[in-house]
N, C-alpha and C positions, 0 to 999 in steps of 0.2 A: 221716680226716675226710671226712665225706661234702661234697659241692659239689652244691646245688640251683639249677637253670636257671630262673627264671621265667619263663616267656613273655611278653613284654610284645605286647600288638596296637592297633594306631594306627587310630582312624575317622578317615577323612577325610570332613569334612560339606560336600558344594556345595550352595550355595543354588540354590532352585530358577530363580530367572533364569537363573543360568551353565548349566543344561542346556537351555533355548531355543535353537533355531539360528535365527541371524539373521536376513533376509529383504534383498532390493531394492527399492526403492519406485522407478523408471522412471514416463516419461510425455511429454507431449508438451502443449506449450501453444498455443494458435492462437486469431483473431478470430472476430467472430460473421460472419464471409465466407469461415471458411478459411484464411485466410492465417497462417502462422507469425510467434510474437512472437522474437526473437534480444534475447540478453542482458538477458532479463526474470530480475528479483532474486526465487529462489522458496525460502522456508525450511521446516521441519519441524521441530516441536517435541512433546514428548512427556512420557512418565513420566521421572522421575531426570532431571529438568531438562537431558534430550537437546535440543538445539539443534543444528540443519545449516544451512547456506543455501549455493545453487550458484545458476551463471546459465543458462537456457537458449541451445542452441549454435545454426545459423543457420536450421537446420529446425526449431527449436520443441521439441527434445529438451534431457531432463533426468534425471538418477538419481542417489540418494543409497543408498549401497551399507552393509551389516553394521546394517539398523536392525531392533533389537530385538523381537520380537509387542508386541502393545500397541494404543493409541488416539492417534493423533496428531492434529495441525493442520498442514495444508498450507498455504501464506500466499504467496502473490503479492501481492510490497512495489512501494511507490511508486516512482517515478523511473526506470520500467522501459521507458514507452511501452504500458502494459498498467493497467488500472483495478486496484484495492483488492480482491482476492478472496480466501476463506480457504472451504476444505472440509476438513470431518474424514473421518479417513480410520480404516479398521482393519486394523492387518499381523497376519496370522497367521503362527504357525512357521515359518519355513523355505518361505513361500509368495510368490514374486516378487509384488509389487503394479503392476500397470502401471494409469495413472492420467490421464486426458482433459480438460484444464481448458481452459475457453474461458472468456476473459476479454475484452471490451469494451475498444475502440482507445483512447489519449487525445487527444485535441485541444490543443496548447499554445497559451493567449491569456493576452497579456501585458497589463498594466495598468499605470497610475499613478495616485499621488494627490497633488493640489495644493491647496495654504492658500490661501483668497484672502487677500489682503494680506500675507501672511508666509510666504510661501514659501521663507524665506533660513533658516528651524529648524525643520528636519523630527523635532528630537529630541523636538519634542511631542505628536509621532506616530506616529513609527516605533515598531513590532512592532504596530500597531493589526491586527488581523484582519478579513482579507476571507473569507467564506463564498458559496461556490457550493452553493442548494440545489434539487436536481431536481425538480421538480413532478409528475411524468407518470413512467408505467411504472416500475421497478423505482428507489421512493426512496434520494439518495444524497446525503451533502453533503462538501464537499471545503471544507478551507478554507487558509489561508495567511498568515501575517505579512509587513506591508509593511517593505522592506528601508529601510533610513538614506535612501538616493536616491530617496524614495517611489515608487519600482516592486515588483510584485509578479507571480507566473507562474501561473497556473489552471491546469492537467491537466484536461479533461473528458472523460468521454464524450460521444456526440453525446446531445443531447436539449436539454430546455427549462430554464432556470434562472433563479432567484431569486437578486440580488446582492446583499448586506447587509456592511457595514462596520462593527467595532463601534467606535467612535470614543472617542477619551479624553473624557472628561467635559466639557471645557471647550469643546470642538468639536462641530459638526454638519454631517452632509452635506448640502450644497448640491444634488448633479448628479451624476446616474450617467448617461453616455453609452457607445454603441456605436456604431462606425458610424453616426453622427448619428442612432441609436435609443436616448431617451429612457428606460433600465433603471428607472428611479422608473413607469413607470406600464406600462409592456412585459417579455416576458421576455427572457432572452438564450437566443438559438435556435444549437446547435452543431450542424451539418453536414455541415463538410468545414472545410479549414486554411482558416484566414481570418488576415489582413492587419493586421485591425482590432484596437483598443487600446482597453481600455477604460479611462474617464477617470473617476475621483473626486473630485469638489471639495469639499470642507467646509471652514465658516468659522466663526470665534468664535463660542459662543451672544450 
């Protein structure tokens, strides 16, 4: 009895991503004076719902290693000491990206807001939002919910701003003060750290 062999032969198919070699995206973060931002929150997000996020170290240096070719979003998050900024970026094959972002200081000015005559139930107002909108040179608006204890925290860059509260319905702003600067008919000017508290008052319509 004869025995017949079949040759059996096996494709292996890779998709074309898996033959991409990865790349490094590197970079270094710093103000508009130079100076380096440390432990600024900087993420990358991309195709196939790639999400990275690292901090920069005390030089302003930062890399996010094995990212794929492709089109991303570079994103410098809040809370970093560093403005709101996001640049797209494009990695090629196996081509380190090294990347220059200059991002604008924040200013921290802290606020409050007070009921006249009932200041004892802030629940009729807390999470009300306060908005800081820049007037002048590159527009920007930042805003914030007031916490239970009607205080609230502003991040700015320096420049001019417009204060606006949006108040619950039942209420209205009375009085926006700065530095005994009258914010209802003046802007609020950021420069350098300031001291000063800005005060919101609104009362019953």
């Amino acid at each position: 009895m004869k025995v017949f062999l079949i040759p059996i032969v096996f494709t292996l198919t890779v998709a074309p991503s898996a033959l991409l070699r990865a790349a490094t995206v590197s970079g270094r973060i710093i103000d508009t004076v130079g100076q380096p931002f440390m432990g600024a929150r900087i993420s990358i997000s991309g195709p196939s719902a790639f999400l990275r996020e690292t901090q920069s170290d005390s030089a302003g240096r930062f890399q996010f290693a094995e990212v794929p070719a492709g089109t991303y979003s570079l994103e410098v998050c809040c809370n970093s000491g560093a403005a709101p900024l996001t640049q797209t970026i494009v990695v090629s094959e196996g081509e380190p990206q090294i990347i220059g972002l200059v991002a604008e200081r924040l200013v921290e000015i802290w606020g409050r807001v007070t009921v006249v005559g009932d200041t004892t139930e802030p629940d009729k107002w807390y999470g009300a939002r306060v908005e800081a909108n820049r007037v002048a040179g590159k527009r920007l608006t930042i805003g914030v919910s007031v916490r239970p204890d009607g205080k609230f925290v502003l991040r700015l860059p320096h420049g001019e701003y417009r204060i606006d509260l949006n108040t619950p319905d039942a209420y209205e702003v009375k009085s926006i003060t700065f530095g005994g600067n009258d914010l209802r008919k003046e802007l609020l000017r950021i420069d350098t750290t300031s001291s000063s508290t800005i005060v919101i008052v609104v009362g019953v319509r």
